[in-house]
C-alpha positions as CSV (number, residue, x, y, z in Angstrom):
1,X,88.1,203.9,68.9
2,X,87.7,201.7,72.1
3,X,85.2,203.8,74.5
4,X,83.2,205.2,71.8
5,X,79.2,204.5,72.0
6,X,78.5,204.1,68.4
7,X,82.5,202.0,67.5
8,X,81.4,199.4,70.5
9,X,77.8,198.6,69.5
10,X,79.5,198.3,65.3
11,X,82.1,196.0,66.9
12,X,79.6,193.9,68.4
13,X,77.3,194.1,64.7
14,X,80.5,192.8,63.7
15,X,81.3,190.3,65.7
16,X,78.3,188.1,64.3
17,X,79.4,188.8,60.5
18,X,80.7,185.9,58.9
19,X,84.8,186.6,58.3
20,X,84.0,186.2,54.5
21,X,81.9,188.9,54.1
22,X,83.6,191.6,56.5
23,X,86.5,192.9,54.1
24,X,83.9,193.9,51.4
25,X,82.6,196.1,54.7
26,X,85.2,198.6,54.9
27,X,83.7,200.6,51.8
28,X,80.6,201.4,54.4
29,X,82.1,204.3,55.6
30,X,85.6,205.1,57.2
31,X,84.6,203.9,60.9
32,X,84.4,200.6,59.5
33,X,87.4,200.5,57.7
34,X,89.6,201.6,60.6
35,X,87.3,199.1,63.1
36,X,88.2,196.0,60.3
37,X,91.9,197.0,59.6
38,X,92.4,197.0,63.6
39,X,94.7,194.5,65.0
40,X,92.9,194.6,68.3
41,X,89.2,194.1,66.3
42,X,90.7,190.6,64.5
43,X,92.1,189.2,68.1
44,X,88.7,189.8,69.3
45,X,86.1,188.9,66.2
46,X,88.5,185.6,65.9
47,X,87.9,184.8,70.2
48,X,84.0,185.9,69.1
49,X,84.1,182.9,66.7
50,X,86.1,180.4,68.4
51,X,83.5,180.2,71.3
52,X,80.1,180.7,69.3
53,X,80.5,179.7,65.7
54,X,82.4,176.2,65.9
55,X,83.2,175.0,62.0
56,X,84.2,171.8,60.7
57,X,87.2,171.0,58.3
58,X,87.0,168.1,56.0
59,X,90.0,167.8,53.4
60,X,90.7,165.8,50.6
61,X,93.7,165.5,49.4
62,X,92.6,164.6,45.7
63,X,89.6,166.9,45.4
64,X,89.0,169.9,47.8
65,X,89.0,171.6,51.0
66,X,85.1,171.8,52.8
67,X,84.7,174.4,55.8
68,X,81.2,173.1,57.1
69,X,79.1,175.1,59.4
70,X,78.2,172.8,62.8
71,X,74.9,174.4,63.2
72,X,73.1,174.3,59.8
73,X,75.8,171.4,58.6
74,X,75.8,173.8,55.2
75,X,79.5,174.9,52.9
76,X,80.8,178.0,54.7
77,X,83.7,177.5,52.2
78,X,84.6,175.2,49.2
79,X,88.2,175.3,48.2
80,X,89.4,173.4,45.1
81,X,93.2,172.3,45.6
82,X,94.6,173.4,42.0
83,X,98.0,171.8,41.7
84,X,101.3,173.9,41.2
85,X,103.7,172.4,38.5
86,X,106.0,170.6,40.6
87,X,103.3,168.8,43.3
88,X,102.3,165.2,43.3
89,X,98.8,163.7,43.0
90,X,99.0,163.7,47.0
91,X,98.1,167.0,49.0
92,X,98.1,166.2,52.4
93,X,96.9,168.7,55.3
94,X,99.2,170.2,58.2
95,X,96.7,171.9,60.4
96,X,94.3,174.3,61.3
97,X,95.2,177.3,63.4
98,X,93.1,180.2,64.1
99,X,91.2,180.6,60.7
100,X,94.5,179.6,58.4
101,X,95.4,176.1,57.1
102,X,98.0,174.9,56.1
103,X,98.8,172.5,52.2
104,X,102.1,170.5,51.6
105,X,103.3,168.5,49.2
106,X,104.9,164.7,50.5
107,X,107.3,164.2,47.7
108,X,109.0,168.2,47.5
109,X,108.5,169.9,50.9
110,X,106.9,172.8,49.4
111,X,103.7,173.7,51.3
112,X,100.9,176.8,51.1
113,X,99.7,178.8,54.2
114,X,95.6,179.8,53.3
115,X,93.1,181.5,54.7
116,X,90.0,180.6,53.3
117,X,87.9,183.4,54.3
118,X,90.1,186.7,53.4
119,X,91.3,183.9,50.5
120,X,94.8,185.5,51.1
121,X,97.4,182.7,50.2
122,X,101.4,182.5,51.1
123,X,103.4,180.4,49.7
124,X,106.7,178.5,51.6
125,X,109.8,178.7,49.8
126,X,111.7,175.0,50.1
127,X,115.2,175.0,49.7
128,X,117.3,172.5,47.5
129,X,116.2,169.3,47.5
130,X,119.0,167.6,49.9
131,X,119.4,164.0,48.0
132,X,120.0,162.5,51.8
133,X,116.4,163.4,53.4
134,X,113.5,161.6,52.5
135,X,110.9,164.1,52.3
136,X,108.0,161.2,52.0
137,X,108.2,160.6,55.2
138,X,108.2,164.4,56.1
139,X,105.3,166.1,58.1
140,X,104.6,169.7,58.8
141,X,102.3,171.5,61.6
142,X,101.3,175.1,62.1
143,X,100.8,176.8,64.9
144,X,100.8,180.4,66.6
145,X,104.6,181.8,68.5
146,X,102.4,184.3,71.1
147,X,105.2,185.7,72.2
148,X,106.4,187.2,68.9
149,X,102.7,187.1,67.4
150,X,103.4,185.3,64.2
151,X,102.5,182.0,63.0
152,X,105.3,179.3,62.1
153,X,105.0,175.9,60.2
154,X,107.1,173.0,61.6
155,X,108.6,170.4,59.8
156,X,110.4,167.3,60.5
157,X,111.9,164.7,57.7
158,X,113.9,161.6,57.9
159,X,117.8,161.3,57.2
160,X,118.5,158.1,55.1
161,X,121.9,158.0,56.3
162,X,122.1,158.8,59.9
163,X,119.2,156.9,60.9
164,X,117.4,160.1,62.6
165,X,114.8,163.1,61.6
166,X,115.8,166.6,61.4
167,X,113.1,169.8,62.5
168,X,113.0,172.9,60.3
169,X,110.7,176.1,60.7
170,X,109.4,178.7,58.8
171,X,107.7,182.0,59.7
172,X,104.1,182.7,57.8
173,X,103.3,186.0,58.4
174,X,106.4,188.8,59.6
175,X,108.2,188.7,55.9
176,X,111.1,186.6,56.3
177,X,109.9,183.1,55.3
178,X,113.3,181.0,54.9
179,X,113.6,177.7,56.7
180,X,115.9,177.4,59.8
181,X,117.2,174.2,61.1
182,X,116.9,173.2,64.9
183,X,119.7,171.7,66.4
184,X,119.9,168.2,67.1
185,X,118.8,164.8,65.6
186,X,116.3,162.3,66.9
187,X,115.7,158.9,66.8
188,X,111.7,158.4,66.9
189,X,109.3,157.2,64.9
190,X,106.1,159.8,64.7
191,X,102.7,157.7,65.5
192,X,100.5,160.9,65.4
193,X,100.2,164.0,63.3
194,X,100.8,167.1,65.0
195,X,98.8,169.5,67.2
196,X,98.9,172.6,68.3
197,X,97.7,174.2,71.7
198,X,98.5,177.1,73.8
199,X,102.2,178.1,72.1
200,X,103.1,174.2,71.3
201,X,103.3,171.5,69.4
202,X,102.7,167.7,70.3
203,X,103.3,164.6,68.3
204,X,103.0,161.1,69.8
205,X,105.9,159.5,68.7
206,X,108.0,156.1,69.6
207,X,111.8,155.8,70.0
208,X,113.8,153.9,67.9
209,X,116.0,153.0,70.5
210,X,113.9,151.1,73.3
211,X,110.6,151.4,71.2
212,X,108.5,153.1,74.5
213,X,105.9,155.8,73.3
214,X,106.9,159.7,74.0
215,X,105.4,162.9,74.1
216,X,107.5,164.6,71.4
217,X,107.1,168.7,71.9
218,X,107.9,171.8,69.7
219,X,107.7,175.5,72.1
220,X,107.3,177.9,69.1
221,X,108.5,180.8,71.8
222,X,111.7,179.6,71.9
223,X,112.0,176.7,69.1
224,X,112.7,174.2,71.2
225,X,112.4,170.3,71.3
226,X,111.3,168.7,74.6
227,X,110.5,164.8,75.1
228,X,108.7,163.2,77.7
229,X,108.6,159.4,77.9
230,X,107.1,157.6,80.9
231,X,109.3,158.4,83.4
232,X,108.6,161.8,83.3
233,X,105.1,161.7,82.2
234,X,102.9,158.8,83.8
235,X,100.1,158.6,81.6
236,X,102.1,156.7,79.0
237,X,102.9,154.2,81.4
238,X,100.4,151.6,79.9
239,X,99.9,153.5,76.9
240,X,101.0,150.2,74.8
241,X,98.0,148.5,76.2
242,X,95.9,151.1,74.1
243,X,95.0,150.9,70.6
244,X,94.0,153.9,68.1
245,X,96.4,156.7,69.8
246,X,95.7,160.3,69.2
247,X,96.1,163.8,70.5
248,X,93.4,166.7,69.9
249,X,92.3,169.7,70.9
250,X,89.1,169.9,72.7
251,X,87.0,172.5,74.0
252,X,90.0,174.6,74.4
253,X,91.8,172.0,76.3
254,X,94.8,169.6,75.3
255,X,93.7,165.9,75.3
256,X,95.2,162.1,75.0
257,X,92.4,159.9,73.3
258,X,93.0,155.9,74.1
259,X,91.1,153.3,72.6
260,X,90.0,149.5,74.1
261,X,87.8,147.2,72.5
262,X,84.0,149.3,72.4
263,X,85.7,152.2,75.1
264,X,86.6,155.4,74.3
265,X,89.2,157.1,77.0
266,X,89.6,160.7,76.7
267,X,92.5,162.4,79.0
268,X,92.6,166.1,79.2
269,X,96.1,167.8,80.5
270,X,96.3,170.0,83.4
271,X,98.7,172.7,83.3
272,X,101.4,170.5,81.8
273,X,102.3,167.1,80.7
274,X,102.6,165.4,83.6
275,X,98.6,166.3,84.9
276,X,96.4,164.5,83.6
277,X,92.6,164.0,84.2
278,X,90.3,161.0,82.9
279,X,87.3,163.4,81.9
280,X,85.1,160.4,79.6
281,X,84.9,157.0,79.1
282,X,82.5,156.6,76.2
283,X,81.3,153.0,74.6
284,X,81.6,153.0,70.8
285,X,79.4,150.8,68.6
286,X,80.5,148.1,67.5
287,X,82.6,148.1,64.2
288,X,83.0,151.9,64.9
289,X,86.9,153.8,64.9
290,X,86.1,157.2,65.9
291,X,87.9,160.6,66.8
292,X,86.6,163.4,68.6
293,X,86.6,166.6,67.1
294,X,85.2,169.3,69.3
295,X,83.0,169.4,72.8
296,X,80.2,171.7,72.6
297,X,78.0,172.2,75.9
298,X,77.2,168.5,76.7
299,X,77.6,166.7,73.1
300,X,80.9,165.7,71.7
301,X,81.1,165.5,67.8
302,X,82.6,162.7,66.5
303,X,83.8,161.0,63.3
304,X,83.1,157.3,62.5
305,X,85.7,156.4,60.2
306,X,83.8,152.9,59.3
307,X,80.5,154.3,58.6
308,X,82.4,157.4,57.0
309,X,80.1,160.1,59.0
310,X,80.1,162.5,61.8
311,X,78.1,161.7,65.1
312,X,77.4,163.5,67.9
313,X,77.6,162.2,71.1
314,X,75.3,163.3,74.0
315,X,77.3,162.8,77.3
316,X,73.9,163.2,79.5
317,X,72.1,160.5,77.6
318,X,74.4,158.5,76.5
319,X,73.7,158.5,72.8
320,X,75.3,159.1,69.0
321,X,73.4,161.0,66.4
322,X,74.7,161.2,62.7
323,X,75.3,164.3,61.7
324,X,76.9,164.2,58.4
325,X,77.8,162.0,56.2
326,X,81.4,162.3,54.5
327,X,82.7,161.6,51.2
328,X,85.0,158.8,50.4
329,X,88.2,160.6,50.1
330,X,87.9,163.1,53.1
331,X,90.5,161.5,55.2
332,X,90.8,164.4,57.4
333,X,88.6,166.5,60.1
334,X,89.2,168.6,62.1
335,X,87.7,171.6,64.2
336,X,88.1,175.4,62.3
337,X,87.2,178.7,62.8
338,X,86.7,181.7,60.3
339,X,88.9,184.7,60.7
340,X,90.6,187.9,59.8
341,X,94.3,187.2,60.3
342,X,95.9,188.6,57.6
343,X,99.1,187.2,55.8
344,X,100.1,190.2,53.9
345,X,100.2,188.4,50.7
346,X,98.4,187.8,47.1
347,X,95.2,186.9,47.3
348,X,94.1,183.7,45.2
């Protein structure tokens, strides 16, 4: 297929096709259906995406799932959460990772893997309920293994009795979906939801023992738990001095986001945890909590959690812009992107 006049100029066509609509294309003829099905063609139309058609995630736990287009602010994709027999009232999110999301349950553990656009839909199996762990505090975190090419979601959930969380995985997408234990317990406190970048996941998370902040990380390769506290990673050093703490992913780069009074700090990591560089120091308005979402060229878009919008910020002149404004109960945004990863499963 690859070096053929007429396959390269239909993969670029369909590079610019919204994900949505591309599976109804493989009935054009059978060039399109073998371009579509190719694993090669969805690695490349989701790195098309990623770096041209930026999208916007707004979830609410009680209502719905919004996918909003950044450049015409329109719905790309409107998902209403319909409730399985055993969930609670309270859906709560656990991440976005190249096109999928991911839906658990606090009070059971049991959690959904969706991608919106092929609207293909796994679902987790949980085992017994153990009496001992206390799944509302539980919080789970996809993310992509690049070695094995599959996608895993992470859990971790607090043990009344021993004082300590346990971590469990699942795999999404390879047919064997059973969680797995990893070995050992820890005694932290998670300040930060998860994120994932590059093959890992981070949480920001504070020990029980000596109370310091740590860098708590998850390598999906090889399912392994590293921690970094301050003597092994400087910038937490006077991280206590900081208020509203948080981790995201911008611009394709990992990133530390520190608060102080009306100043917005934003770190981004070199190659690992120990390099950092201070990239921006914003001044928020007063009476604003923000969070960045994504960089594009020389604007940042943020969300203003007191005047319950999104902004963008121009770093050349030093201004916000409203954007959009968000509805009461969206308490989570993030950055998305459409794709064609297949999950092999039902369709909802």
């Amino acid at each position: 297929m690859m070096g053929d006049f007429s396959s390269d100029i239909t993969i670029e066509i369909l590079h610019r096709v919204p994900a949505k609509f591309i599976p109804k294309l493989k009935i054009v003829c059978k060039l399109w259906k073998s371009i579509i099905t190719d694993p090669i063609f969805i690695d490349s139309h989701l790195q098309f995406n990623t770096s041209n058609s930026p999208q916007i995630l707004l979830f609410s736990p009680q209502n719905s799932v919004r996918i909003i287009d950044s450049k015409s602010w329109s719905i790309s994709h409107e998902l209403k959460l319909v409730r399985k027999k055993n969930w609670t009232k309270t859906t709560c999110f656990g991440g976005s990772c190249d096109g999928l999301i991911c839906l658990y349950d606090l009070k059971t553990g049991f959690a959904d893997v969706i991608n919106p656009a092929t609207k293909e839909k796994i679902n987790l199996i949980n085992p017994s309920l153990n009496p001992k762990w206390d799944y509302s505090t539980s919080s789970f975190c996809l993310g992509f293994d690049p070695l094995k090419k599959i996608y895993k979601v992470v859990r971790f959930c607090w043990i009344n009795d021993q004082n300590g969380c346990i971590f469990e995985v699942c795999n999404v997408n390879c047919g064997d979906i059973s969680w797995r234990q990893i070995e050992g317990k820890f005694r932290v406190s998670f300040i930060s939801t998860g994120v994932y970048f590059n093959g890992v996941l981070y949480w920001l998370a504070q020990s029980d023992i000596n109370a310091k902040i740590c860098l708590f990380l998850f390598d999906l390769k090889e399912e392994k738990i590293s921690i970094f506290d301050e003597t092994k990673c400087d910038i937490l050093i006077n991280i206590g001095n900081y208020n509203n703490i948080q981790l995201v992913q911008l611009a394709g780069r990992f990133a530390l986001v520190t608060g102080t009074e009306n100043l917005m700090n934003i770190f981004i990591m070199g190659g690992n945890v120990n390099n950092w560089q201070h990239k921006y120091q914003i001044r928020v308005p007063n009476e604003s909590i923000m969070r960045p979402v994504f960089i594009t060229g020389r604007k940042i878009l943020m969300r203003d959690f007191s005047f319950k919008e999104l902004k963008y910020y121009d770093l050349e002149r030093d201004l916000f812009e409203s954007c959009l404004a968000i509805i009461d109960d969206e308490n989570w945004c993030c950055a998305h992107v459409e794709s064609l990863v297949m999950l092999n499963c039902s369709k909802f």
